[in-house]
N, C-alpha and C positions, 0 to 999 in steps of 0.2 A: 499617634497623630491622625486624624480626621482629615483624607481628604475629601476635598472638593472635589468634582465632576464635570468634565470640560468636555464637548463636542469634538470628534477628531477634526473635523472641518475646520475648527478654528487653528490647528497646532498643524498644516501643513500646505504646502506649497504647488501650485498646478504642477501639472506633471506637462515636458513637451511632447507634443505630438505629430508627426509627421507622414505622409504617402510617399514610401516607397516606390513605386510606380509611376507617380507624375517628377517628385524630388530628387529623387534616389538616380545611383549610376552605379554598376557595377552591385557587389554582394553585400550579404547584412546577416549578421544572427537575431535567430527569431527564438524566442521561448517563448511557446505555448502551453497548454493547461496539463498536456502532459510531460512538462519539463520539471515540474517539483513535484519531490517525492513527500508525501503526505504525513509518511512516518518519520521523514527525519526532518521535514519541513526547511528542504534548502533543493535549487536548479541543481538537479542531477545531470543534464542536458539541454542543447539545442539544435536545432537548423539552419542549414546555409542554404540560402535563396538567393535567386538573383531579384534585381529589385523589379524588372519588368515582369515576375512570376510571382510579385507576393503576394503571402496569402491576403483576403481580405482583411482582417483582424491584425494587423501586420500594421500597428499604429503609436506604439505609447516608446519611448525615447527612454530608458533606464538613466539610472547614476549610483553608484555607489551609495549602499545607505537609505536606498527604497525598501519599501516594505511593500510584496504584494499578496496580495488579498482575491484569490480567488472567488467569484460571484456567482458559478454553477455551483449545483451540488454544496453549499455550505455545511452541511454536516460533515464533509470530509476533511472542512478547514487545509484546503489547499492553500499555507503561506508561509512565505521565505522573508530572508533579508542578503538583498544582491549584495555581492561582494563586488571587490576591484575587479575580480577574472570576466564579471558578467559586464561592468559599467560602459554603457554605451551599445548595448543589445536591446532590440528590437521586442517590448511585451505585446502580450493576444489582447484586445479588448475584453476578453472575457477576464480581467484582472481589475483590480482595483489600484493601481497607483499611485503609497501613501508616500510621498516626500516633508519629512517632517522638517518644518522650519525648527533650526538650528539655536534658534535663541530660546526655543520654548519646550521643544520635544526631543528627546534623546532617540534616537532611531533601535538601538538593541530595547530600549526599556517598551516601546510600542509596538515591537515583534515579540515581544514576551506578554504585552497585553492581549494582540490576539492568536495568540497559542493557549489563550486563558477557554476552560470550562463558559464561563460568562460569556465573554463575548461571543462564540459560536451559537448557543440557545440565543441570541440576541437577533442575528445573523437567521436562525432556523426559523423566528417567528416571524420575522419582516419577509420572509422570502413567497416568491409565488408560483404556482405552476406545479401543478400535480409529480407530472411526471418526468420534468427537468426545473426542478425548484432553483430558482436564482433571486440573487438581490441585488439593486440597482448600485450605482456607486455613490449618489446619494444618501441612500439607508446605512451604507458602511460610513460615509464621512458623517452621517447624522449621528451616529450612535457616539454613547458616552463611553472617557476614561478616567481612572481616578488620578489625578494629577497633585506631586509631588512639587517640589523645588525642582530645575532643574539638575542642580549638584546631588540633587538625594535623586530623581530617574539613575543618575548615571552610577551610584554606587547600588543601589538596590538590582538595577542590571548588571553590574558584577557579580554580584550574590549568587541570581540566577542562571548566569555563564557558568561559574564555578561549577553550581550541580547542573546544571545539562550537560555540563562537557565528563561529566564520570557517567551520566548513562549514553553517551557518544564512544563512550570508550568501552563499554560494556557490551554494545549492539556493535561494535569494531569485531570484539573479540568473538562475538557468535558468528557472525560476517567471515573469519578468519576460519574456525572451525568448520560450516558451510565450504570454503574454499578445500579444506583440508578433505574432507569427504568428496568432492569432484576431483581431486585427483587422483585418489584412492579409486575411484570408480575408474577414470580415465588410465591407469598405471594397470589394472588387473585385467580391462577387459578389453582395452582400446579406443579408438572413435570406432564409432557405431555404425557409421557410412565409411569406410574405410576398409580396405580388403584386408587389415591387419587386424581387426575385428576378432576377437576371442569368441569365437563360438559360429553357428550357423545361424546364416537370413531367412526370417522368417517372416509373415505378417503379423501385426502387433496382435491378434486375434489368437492367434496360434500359443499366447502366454493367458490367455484368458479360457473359465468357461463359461464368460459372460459379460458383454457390455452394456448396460442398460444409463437410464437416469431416474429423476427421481418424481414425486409427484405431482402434479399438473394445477390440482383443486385446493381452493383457500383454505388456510387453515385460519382456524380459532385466534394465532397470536397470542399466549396466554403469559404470562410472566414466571411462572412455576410450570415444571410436571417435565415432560419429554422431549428436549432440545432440538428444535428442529433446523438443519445445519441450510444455507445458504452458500453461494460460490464467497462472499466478501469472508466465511468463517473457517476456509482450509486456505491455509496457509503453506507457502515453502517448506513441507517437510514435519506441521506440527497442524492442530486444531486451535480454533480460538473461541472458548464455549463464556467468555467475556461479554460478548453482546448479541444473546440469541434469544429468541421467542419459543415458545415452548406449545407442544401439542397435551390435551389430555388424553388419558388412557383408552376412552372408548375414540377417538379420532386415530391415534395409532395403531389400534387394535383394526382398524378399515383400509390399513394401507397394506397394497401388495406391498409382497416382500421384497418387489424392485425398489424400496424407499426404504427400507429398514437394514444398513447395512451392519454386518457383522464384524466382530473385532479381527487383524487382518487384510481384509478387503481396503481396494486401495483407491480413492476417491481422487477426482480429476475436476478442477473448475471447467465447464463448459461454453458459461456468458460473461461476458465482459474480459476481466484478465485472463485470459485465459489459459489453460495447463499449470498453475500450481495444485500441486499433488502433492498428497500426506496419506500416511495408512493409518487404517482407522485402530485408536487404540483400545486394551478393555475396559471400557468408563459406565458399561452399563446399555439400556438402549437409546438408539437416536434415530433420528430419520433425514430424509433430505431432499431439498424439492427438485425441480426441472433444469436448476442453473448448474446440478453439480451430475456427471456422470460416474456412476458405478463403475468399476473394472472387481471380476472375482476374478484372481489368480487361477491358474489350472494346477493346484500343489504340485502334483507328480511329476513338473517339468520346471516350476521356476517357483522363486520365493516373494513373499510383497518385499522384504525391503530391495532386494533387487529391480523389482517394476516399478519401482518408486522410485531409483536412483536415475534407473534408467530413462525415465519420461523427466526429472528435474537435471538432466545432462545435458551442460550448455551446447553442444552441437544439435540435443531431441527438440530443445526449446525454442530454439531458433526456429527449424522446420515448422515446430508446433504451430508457432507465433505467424508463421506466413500462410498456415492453414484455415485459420477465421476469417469466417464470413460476414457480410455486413458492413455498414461505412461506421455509426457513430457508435453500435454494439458489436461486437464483435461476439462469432458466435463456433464454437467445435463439431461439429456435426461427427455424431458416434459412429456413423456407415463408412466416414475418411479415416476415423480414429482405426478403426478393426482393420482398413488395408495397410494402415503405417507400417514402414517398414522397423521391423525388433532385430535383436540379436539374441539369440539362446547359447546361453553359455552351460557349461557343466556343472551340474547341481552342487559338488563337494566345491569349487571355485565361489559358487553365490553363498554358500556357507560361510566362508573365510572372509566372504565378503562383511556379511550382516554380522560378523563377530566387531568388526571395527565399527561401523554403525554404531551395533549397541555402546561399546565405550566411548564414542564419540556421541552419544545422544545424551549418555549420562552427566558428561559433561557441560552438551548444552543444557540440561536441567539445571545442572547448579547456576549454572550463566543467568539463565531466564530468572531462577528466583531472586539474585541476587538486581538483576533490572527490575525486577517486579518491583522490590524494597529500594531501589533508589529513585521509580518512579512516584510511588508512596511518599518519600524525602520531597522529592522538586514538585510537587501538587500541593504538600503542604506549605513548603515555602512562597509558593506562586499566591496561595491563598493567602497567606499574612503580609505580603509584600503589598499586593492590591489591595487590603484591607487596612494598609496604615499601621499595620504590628511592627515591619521591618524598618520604618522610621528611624532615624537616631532620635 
């Protein structure tokens, strides 16, 4: 079946909006732009304000069944669909507000449109501003969707529930394993600020022969050749060499060796999110610029997966997290990182340790591939669904 192509501005309904501040008495939950998580595309969280303290942006009136649409940063397709727990929570103007009239628009079948490949390139060409690219809420209610019957939205968004919800269950179970490995960490060595602490206090310096970061000067951007890694490409505990620019050989061949890290060594986001940490594995060379900071382990006293565990332990990450500087970036500055306080524990202990890791990493491999092939599954279905295949 051939669909047609309908403006979302035709298929939804104003969104209310109100001031806190002049209207408001007493509290309100607000979800702002870092309330949805990107990856799984639903309000992880909000905040309680009082209403004579609200934020600016502290404006748009939620309902059950909204769909929002993130308008900074479009490439990161920041969008959810409020549930009952959020309905009647306070959105950030920096959102789009899609309330789809119910006689025309199925509200899961229009969060599964912009969770679509499409609609984000749609989204990344209408947007403006170098270096906070956003798009109006006009250009999102402008853009088109391929519209179905209403009875076939709603079965075609079943389809696509079905398979998201097996890779919900799949990122569940790494989620679960991740959890499994924090306690293993927390069970062997202690809280880390705690005088029950396994081992001696140190400065976080004192596990290192080296804190450094990475290079300063543009690169090439090449599409091929020597992957050059960014803070969005380390991830909690893994690398993601999925969406990276690459240097060539005579441009990597010119970078000190503070940018070339070795397999081992254990890399630290420095801008933006800051302190997810992964060690690096042996994939060949790579390099890495200024957002990501170096740590070289001192071998003869501690091991990478142990400094890795250590600095992704939810008591290190918290401290971490209140250590960036900066209002709208947030930034680690490596001179605070080398006085953090560490724990050294007994090298035969960190051994035992990274022996569970390793079986617990293996596992998460087979996890990961088996998400890799069920994201492969729900892409291609997303694709035929919008293209009129999944039709009855």
């Amino acid at each position: 079946m051939r669909l047609s192509a309908r403006s979302i501005g035709d298929l939804v309904d104003k969104c209310q909006t109100w001031n806190p501040k002049t209207s408001g008495a007493g509290s309100f939950d607000y979800v702002d732009l870092s309330s949805v998580n990107n990856d799984t595309k639903c309000i992880v969280s909000f905040e309680r304000h009082e209403c004579s303290d609200a934020p600016s942006r502290a404006r748009q009136l939620m309902e059950a069944g909204d769909v929002l649409v993130a308008t900074v940063r479009p490439n990161l397709n920041g969008v959810a669909l409020v549930d009952e727990a959020h309905h009647g929570m306070t959105a950030s103007t920096g959102y789009c507000v899609l309330r789809p009239n119910r006689d025309k628009l199925d509200s899961r079948f229009l969060f599964h449109w912009v969770k679509t490949d499409t609609f984000v390139q749609r989204m990344v060409d209408v947007a403006t501003g170098a270096n906070y690219p956003a798009v109006s809420d006009a250009k999102v209610k402008a853009s088109t969707l391929p519209l179905p019957p209403l009875g076939e939205q709603k079965r075609i968004a079943g389809i696509l529930d079905a398979a998201d919800a097996l890779r919900a269950k799949r990122r569940k179970s790494l989620a679960q394993l991740d959890t499994l490995l924090q306690s293993t960490f927390l069970d062997m060595f202690g809280d880390p600020f705690s005088e029950e602490a396994f081992g001696s206090h140190v400065p976080f310096s004192e596990l290192t022969e080296r804190i450094t970061y990475g290079f300063t000067s543009p690169m090439s951007h090449l599409e091929a050749g020597i992957p050059i890694l960014t803070a969005k490409n380390i991830l909690d505990g893994c690398l993601d060499l999925d969406n990276v620019h690459y240097a060539d050989q005579g441009e990597f061949d010119a970078l000190t060796l503070k940018s070339k890290p070795d397999p081992g060594d254990v890399l630290i986001t420095k801008d933006g999110s800051i302190g997810r940490c992964a060690v690096v594995p042996d994939i060949g060379p790579i390099c890495i610029n200024q957002s990501v900071t170096l740590v070289i382990p001192n071998r003869s006293v501690v091991i990478s997966e142990y400094v890795s565990a250590y600095v992704r332990s939810v008591p290190v990450q918290q401290r971490i997290k209140r250590m960036g500087k900066g209002n709208a970036l947030k930034h680690l500055q490596i001179t605070e990182l080398a006085k953090f306080p560490a724990v050294l524990p007994p090298l035969d202990l960190q051994h035992r340790f990274a022996t569970v890791v390793e079986l617990v990493e293996q596992q998460k491999a087979r996890q990961r591939a088996h998400l890799a092939e069920l994201d492969t599954l729900f892409a291609s279905l997303q694709q035929r669904a919008f293209n009129g295949e999944l039709s009855a």
